[in-house]
Residue frames as a rotation matrix with the C-alpha (Angstrom) as fourth column:
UNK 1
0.534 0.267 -0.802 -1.16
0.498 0.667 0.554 12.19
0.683 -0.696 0.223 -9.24
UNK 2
0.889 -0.149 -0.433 -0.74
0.330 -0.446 0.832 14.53
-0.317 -0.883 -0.347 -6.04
UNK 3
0.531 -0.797 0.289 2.99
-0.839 -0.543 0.043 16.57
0.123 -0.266 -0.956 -7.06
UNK 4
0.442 -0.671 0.595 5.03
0.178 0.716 0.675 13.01
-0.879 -0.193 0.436 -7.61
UNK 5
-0.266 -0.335 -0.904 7.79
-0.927 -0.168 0.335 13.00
-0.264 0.927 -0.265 -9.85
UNK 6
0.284 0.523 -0.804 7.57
-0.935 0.336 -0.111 10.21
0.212 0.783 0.584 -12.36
UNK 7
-0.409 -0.651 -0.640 9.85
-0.329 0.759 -0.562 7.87
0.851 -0.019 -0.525 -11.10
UNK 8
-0.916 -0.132 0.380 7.93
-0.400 0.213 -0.891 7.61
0.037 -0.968 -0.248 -7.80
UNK 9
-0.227 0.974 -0.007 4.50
-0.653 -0.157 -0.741 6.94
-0.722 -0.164 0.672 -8.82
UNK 10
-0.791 -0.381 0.479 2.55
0.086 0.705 0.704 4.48
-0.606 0.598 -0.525 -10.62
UNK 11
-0.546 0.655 -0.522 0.35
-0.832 -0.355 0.426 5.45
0.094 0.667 0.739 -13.45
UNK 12
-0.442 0.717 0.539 -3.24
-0.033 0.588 -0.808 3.56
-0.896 -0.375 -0.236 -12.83
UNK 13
0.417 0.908 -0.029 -4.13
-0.237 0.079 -0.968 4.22
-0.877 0.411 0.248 -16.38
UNK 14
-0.673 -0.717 0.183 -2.79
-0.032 0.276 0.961 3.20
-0.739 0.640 -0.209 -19.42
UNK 15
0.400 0.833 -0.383 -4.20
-0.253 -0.301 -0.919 4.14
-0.881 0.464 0.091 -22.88
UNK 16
-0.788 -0.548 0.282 -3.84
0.072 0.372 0.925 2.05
-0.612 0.749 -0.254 -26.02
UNK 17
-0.716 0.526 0.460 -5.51
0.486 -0.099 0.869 3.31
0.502 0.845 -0.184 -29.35
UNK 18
-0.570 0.060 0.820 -8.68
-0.402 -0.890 -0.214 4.47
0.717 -0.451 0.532 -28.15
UNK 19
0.551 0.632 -0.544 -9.10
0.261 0.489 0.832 2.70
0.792 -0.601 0.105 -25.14
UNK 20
-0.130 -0.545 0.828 -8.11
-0.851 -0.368 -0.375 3.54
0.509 -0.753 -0.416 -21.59
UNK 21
0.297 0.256 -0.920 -7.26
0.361 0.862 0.356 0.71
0.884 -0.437 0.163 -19.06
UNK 22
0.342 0.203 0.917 -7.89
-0.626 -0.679 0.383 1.64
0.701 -0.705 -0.106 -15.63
UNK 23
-0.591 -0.632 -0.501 -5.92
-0.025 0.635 -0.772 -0.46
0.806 -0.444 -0.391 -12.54
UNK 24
-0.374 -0.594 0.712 -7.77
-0.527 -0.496 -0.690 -1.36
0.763 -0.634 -0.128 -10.53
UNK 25
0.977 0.135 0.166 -7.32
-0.213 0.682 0.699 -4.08
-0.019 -0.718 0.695 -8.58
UNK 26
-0.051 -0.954 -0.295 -3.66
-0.896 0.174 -0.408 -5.45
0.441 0.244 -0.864 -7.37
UNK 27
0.988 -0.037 -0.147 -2.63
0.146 0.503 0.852 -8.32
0.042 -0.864 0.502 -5.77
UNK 28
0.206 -0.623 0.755 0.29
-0.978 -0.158 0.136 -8.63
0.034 -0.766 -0.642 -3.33
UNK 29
0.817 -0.037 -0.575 2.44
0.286 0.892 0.350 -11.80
0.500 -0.450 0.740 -2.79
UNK 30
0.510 -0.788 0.346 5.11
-0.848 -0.390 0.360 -11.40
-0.148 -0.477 -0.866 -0.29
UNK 31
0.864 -0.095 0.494 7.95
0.293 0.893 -0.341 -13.57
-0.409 0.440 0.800 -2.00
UNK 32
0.080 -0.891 -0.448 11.86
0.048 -0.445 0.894 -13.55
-0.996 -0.093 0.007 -2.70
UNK 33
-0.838 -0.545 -0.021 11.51
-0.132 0.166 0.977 -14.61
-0.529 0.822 -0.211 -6.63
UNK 34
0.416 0.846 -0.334 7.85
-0.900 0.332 -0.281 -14.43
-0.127 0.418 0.900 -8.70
UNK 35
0.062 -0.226 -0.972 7.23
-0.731 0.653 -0.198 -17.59
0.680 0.723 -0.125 -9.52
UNK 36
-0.829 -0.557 -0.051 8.43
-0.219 0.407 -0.887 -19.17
0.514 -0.724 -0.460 -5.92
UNK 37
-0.328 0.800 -0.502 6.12
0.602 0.587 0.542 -20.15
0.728 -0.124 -0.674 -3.26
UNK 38
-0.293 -0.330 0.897 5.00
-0.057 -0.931 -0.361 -17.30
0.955 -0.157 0.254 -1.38
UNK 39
-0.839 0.000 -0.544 4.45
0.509 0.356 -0.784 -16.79
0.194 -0.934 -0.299 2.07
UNK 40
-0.250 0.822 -0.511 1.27
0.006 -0.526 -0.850 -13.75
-0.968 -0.216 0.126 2.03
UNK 41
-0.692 0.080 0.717 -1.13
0.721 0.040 0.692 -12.60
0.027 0.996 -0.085 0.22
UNK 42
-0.312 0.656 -0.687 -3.28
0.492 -0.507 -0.708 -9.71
-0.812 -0.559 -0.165 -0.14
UNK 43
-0.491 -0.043 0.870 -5.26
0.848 -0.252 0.466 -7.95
0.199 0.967 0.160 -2.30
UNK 44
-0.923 -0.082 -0.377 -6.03
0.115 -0.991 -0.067 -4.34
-0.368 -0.105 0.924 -3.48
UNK 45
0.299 0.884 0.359 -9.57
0.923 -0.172 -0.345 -2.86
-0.243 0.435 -0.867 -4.41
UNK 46
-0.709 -0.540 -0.453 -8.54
0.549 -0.826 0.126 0.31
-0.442 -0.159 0.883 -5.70
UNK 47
0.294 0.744 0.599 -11.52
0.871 -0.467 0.152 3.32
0.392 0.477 -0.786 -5.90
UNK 48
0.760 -0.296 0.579 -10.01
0.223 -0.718 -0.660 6.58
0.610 0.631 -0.480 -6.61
UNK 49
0.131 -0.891 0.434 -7.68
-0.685 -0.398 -0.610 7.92
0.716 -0.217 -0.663 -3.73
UNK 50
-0.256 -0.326 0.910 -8.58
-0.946 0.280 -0.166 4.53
-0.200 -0.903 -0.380 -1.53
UNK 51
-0.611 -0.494 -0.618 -7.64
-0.536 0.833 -0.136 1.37
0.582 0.248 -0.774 -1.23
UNK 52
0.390 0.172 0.905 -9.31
-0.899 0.282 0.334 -1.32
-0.197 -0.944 0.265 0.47
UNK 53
-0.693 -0.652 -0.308 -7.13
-0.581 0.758 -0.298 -4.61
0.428 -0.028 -0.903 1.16
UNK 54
0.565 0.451 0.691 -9.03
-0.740 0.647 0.183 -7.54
-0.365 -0.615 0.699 1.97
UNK 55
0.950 -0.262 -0.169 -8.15
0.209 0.938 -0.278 -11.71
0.231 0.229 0.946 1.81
UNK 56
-0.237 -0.931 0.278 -4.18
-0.916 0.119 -0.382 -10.42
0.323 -0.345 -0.881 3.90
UNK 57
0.996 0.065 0.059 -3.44
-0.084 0.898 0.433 -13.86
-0.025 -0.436 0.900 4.34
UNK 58
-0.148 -0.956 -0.252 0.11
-0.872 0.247 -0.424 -15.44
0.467 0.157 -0.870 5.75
UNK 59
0.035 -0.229 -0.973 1.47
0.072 0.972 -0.226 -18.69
0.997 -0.062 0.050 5.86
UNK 60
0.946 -0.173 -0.275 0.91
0.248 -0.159 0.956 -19.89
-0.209 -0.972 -0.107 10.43
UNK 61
0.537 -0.705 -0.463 3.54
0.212 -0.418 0.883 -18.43
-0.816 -0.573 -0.075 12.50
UNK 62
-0.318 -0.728 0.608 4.71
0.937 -0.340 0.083 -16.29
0.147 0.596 0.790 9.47
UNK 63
-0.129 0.594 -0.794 3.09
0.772 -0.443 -0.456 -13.04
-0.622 -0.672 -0.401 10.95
UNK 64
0.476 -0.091 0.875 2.26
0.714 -0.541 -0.444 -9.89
0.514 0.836 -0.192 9.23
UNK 65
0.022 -0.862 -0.506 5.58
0.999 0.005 0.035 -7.93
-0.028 -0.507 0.862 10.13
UNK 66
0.347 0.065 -0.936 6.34
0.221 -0.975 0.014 -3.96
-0.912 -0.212 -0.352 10.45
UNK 67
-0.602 -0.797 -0.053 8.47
-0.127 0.029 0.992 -4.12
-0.789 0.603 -0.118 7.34
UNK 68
-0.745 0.473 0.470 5.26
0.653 0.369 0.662 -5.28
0.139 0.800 -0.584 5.16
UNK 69
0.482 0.865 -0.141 3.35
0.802 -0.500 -0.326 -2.61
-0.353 0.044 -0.935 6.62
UNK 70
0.283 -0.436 -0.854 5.73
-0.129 -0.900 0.416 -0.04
-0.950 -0.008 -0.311 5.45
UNK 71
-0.937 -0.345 -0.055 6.03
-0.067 0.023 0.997 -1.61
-0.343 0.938 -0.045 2.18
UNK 72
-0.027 0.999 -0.033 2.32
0.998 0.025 -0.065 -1.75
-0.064 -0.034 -0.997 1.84
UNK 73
0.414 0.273 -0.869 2.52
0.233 -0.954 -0.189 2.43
-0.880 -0.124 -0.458 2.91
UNK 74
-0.517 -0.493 -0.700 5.36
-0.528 -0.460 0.714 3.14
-0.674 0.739 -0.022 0.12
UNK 75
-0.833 0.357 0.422 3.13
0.526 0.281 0.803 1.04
0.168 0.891 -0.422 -2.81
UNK 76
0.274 0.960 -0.047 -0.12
0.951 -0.278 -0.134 3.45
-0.142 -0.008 -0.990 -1.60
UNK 77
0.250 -0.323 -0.913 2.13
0.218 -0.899 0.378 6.18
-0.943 -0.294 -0.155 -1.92
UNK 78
-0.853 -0.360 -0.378 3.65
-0.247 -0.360 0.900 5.75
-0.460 0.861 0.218 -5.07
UNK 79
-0.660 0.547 0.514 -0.24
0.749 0.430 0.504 4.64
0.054 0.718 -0.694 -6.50
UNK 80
-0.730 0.186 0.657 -1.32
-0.129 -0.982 0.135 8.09
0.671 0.014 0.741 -4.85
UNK 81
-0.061 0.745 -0.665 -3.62
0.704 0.504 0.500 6.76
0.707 -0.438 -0.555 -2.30
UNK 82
-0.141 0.206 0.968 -5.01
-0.724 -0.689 0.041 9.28
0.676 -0.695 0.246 0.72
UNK 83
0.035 0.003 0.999 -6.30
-0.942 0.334 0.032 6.45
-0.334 -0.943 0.015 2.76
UNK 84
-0.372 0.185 -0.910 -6.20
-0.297 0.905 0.306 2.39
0.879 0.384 -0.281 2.57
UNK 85
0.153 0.456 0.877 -9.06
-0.983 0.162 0.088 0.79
-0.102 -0.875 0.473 4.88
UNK 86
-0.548 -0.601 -0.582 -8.39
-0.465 0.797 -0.384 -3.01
0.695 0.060 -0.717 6.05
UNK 87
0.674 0.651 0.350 -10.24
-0.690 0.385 0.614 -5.45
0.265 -0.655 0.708 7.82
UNK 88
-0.165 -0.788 -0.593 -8.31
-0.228 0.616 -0.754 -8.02
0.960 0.011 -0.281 9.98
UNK 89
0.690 0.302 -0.657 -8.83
0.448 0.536 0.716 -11.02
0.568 -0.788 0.235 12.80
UNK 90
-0.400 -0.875 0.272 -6.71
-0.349 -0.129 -0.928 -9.69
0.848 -0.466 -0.254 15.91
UNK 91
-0.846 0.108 0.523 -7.35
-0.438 0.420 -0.795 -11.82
-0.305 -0.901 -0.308 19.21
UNK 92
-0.776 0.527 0.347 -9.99
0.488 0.850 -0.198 -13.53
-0.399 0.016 -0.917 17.25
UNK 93
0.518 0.709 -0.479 -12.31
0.297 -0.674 -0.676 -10.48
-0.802 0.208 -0.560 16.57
UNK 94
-0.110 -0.186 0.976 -12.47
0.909 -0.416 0.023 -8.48
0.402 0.890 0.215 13.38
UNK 95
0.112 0.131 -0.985 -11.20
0.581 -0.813 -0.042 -5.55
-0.806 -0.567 -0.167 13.45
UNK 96
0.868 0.083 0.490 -11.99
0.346 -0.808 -0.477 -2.15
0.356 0.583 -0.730 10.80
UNK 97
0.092 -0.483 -0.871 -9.13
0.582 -0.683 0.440 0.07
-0.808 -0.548 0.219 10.10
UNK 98
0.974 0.215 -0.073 -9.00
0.138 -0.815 -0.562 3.49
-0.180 0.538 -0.824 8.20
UNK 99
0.117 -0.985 -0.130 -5.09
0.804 0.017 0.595 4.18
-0.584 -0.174 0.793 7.32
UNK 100
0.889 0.436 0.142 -3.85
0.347 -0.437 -0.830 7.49
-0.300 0.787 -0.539 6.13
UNK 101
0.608 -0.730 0.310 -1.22
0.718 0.673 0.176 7.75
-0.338 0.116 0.934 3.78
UNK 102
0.413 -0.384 -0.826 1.46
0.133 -0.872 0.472 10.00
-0.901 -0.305 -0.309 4.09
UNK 103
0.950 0.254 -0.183 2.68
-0.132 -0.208 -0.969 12.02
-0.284 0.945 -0.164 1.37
UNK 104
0.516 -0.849 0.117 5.53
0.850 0.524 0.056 10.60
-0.109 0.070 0.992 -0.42
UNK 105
-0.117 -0.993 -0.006 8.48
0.958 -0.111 -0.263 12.66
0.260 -0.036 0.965 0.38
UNK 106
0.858 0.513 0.009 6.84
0.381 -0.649 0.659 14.65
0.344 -0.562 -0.752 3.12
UNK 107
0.123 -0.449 0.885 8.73
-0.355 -0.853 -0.383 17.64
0.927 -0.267 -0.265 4.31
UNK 108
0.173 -0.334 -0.927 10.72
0.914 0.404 0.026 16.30
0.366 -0.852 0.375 7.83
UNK 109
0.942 -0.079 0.326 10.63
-0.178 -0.942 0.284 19.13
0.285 -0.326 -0.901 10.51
UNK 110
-0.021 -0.981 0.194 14.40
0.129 -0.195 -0.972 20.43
0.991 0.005 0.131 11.08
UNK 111
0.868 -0.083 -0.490 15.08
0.497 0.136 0.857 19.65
-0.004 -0.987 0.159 14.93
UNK 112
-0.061 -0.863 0.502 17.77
-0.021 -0.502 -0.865 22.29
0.998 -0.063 0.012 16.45
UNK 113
0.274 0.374 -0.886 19.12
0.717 0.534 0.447 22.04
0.640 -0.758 -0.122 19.55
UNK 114
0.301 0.170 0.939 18.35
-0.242 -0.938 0.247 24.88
0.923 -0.301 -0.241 21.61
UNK 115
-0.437 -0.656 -0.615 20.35
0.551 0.345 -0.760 25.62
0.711 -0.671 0.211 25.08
UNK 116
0.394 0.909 -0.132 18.20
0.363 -0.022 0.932 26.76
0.844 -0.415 -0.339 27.84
């Protein structure tokens, strides 16, 4: 999976005797303790390097927050995902999006400051 070490990535397949078990579907609850009542949900469709997420549901005026989209980006990263596409109500309308997902532990350009 794409140049990840092991510890970052999660292995979609998993082979006991001779069967292979392929992942692929997740779900998502957004939730301090399994087990608790959660506040979102969402699930994963996972077909090879993309995701699609449908049924994001949160609890009213619990919103979906920047912080869950960035934890959303770092679980498509570490499952090796290129893009994850989403459908979702904004101002009433559905709206289509295409997300692509940076590579985990992308190379950060070195900023020098330069006197002029």
């Amino acid at each position: 999976m794409k140049d990840q070490s092991p510890q970052d990535s999660l292995s979609r397949y998993v082979q006991i005797d001779k069967w292979i078990f392929e992942v692929k579907s997740v779900r998502a609850i957004r939730v301090d303790d399994f087990g608790k009542p959660y506040s979102a949900v969402a699930n994963f469709a996972l077909n090879g390097n993309s995701a699609y997420i449908d049924g994001l549901l949160t609890r009213e005026d619990d919103d979906f927050t920047r912080e869950d989209y960035q934890t959303f980006v770092k679980m498509s990263q570490q499952l090796g995902l290129d893009t994850v596409n989403f459908d979702r109500f904004k101002q009433k309308q559905r709206v289509s999006d295409i997300v692509k997902v940076p590579p985990l532990h992308s190379a950060k350009p070195e900023l020098k400051l330069v006197l002029v």
